[in-house]
DRENVEX-616614 format. One line per field, with one value per residue: residue number from 1; x, y, z of N, C-alpha, C in turn. Coordinates in steps of 0.001 Angstrom, whole numbers. Layout:
% residues N
nr	NUM; ... $
n.x	X; ... $
n.y	Y; ... $
n.z	Z; ... $
ca.x	X; ... $
ca.y	Y; ... $
ca.z	Z; ... $
c.x	X; ... $
c.y	Y; ... $
c.z	Z; ... $
***
This chain:
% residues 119
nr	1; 2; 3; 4; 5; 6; 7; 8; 9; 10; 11; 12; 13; 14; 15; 16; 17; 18; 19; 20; 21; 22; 23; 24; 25; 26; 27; 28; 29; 30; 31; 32; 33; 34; 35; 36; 37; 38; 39; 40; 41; 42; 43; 44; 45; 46; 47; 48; 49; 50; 51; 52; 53; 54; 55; 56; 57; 58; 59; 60; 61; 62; 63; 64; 65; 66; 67; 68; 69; 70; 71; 72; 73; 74; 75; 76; 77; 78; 79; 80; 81; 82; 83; 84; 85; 86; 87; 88; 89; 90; 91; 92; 93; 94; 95; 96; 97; 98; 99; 100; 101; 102; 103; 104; 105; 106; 107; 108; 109; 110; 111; 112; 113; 114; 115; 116; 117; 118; 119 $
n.x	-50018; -49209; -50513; -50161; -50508; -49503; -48675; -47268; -44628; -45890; -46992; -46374; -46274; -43785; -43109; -39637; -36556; -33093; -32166; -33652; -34177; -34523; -36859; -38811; -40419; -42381; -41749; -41490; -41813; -41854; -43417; -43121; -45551; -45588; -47832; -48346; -50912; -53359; -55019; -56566; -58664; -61223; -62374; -62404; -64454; -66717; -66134; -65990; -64259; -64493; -63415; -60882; -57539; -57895; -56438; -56662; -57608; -55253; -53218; -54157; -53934; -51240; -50255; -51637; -50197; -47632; -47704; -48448; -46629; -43741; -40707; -37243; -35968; -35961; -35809; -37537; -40199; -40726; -41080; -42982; -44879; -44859; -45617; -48139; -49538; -49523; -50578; -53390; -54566; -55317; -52229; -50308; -47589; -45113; -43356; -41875; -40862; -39363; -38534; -36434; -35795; -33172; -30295; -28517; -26919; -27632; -30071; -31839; -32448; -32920; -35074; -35496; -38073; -38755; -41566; -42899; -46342; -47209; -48325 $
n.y	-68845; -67017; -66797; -64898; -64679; -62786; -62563; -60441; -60310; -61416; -61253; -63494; -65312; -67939; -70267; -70462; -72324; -72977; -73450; -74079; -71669; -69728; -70713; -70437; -68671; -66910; -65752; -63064; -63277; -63203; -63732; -64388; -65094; -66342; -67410; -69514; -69592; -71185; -69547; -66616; -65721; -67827; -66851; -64544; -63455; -64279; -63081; -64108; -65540; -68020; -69382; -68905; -68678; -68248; -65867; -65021; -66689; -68306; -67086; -67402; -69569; -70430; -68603; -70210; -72441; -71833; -71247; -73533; -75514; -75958; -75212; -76376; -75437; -72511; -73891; -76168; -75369; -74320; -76185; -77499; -75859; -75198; -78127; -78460; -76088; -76619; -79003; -78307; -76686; -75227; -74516; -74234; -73673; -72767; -70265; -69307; -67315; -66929; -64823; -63977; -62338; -62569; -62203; -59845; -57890; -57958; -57274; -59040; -63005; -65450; -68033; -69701; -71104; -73230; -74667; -77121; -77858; -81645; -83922 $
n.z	-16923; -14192; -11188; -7919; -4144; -1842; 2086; 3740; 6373; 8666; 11741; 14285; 17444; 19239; 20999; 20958; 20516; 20930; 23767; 26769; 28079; 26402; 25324; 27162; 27299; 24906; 21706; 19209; 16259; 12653; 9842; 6320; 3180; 401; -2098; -5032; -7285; -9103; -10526; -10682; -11998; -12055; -9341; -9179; -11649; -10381; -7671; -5434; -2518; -1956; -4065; -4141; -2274; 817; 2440; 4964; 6275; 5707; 7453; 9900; 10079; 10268; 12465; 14210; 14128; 14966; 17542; 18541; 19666; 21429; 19611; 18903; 16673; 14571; 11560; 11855; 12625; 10310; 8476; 9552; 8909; 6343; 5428; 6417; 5442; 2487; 2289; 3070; 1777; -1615; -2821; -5459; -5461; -2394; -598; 1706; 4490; 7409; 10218; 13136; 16192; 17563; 17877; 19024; 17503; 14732; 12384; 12173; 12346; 9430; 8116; 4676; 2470; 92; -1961; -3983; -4541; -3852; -6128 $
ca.x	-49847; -48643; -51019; -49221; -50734; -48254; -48817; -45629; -44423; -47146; -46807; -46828; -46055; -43879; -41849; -38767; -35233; -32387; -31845; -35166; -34156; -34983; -38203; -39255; -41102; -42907; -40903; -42368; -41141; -42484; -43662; -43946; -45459; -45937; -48664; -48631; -51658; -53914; -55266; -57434; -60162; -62635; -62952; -62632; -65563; -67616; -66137; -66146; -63042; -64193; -62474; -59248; -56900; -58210; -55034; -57068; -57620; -53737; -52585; -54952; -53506; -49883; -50444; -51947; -48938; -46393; -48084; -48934; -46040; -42530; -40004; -35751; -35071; -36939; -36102; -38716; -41204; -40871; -41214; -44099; -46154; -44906; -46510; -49245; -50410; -49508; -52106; -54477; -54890; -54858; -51576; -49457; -46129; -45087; -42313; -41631; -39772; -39623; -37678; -36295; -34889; -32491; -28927; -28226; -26111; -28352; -31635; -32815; -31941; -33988; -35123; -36411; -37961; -39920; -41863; -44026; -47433; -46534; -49436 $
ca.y	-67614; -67432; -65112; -65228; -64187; -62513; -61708; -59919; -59796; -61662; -61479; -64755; -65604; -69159; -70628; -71159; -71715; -73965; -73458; -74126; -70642; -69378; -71430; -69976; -66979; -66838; -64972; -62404; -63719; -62618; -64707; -63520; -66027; -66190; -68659; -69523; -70561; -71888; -68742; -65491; -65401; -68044; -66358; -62831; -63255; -65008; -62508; -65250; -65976; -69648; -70075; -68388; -69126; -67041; -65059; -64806; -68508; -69011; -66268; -68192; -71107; -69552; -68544; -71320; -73944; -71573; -71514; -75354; -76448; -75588; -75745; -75566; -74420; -72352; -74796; -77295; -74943; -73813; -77473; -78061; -74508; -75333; -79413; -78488; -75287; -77386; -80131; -77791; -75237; -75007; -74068; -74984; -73384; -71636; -69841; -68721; -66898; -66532; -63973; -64228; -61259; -62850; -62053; -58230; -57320; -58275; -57066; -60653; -64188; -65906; -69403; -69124; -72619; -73103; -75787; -77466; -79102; -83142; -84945 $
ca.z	-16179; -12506; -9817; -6706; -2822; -485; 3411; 4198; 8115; 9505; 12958; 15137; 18724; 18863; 22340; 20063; 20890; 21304; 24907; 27665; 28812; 24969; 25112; 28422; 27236; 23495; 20654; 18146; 14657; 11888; 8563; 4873; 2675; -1012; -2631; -5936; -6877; -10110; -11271; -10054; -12993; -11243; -8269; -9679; -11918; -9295; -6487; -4065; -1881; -1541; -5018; -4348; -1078; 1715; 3208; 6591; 6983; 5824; 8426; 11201; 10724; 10601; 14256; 15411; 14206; 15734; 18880; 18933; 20754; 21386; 18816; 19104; 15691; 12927; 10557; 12344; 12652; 8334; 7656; 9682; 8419; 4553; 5325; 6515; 3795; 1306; 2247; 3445; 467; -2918; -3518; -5589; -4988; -1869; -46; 3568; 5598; 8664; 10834; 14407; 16198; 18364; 17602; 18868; 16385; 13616; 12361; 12119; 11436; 8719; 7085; 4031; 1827; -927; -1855; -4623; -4643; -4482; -6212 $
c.x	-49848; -49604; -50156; -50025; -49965; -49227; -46991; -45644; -45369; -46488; -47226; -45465; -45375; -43409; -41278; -37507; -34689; -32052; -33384; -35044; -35050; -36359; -38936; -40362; -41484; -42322; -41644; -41182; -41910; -42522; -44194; -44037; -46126; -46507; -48907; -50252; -52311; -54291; -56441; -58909; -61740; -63259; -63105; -63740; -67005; -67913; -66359; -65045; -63349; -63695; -61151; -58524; -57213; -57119; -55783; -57284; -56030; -53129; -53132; -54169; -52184; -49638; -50438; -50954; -48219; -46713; -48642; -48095; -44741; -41773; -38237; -36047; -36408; -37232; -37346; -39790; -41339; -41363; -42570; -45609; -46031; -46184; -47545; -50180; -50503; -50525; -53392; -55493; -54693; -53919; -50426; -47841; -46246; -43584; -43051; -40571; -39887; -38511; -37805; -35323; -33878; -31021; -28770; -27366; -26383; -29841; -32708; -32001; -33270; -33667; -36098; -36693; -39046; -40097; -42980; -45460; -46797; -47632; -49601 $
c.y	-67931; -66203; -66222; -64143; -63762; -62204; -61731; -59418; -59885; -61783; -62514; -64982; -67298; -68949; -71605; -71014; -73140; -74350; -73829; -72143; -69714; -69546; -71027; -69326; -67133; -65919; -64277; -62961; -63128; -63362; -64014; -65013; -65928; -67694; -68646; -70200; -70504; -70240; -67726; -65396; -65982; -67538; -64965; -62197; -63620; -63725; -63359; -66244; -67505; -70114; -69536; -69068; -68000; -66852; -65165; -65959; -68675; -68500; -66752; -68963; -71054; -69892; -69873; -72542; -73073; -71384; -72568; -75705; -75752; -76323; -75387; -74703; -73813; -73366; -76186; -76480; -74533; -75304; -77752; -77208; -75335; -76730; -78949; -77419; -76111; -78646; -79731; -77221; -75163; -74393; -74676; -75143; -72550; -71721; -68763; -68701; -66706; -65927; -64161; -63138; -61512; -62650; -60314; -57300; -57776; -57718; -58238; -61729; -64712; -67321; -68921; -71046; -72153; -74617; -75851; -78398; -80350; -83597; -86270 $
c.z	-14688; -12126; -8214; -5195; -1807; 644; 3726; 6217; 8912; 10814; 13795; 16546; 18609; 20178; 21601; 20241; 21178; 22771; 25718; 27918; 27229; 25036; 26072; 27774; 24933; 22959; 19802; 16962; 13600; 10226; 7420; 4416; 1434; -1699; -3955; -6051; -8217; -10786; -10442; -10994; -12362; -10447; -8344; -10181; -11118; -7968; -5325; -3983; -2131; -2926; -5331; -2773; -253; 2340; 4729; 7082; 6755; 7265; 9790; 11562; 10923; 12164; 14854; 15086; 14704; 17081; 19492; 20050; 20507; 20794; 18933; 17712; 14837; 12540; 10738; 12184; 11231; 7848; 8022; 9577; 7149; 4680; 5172; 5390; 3441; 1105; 2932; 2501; -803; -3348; -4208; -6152; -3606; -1141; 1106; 3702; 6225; 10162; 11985; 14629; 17761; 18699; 18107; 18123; 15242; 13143; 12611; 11895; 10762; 8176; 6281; 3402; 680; -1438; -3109; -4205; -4650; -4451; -6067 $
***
């Protein structure tokens, strides 16, 4: 059986862009991310987060890699959120997306990835 953790449209601050002029000034983007993960029963019957994936430590650390350092493209910054979950947290599938509202004749552009555990 699959349980799965969403945060939908997390909000994070990056300085992201192909141009310096882009990179000038920090971007609102916005990150959904879906965690597969081992199962809900341990920590359900227990009631104690420290055996499930805490969403408020993932969404911390979210932030704080897109505001590490300046990145040109998405796609650098999806690779180096997915790395790092993935060897942070017990999970062991996940998918991201992550929205940029840069195009004015678009609602958004998006990367999306998904990724397994590699033991």
């Amino acid at each position: 059986m699959s349980n799965s953790i969403r945060v939908v449209d997390l909000e994070v601050w990056a300085f992201i862009g192909v141009t310096k002029e882009e990179r000038a000034h920090a971007q609102r983007l916005l990150v959904t991310i879906e965690m597969k993960v081992e199962g809900f029963a341990k920590a359900a019957s227990k009631d104690d987060v420290s055996l499930t994936v805490n969403y408020y430590d993932v969404a911390q650390r979210i932030k704080a890699i897109a505001a590490h350092r300046p990145r040109k493209l998405l796609e650098t910054l999806i690779e180096d959120t997915a790395t790092d979950l993935l060897k942070t947290y017990p999970i062991q599938k996940l998918g991201l997306e992550i929205k940029k509202f840069i195009l004015p004749d678009a609602a958004y552009v998006s990367v999306k990835s998904e990724r397994n555990k590699t033991t």
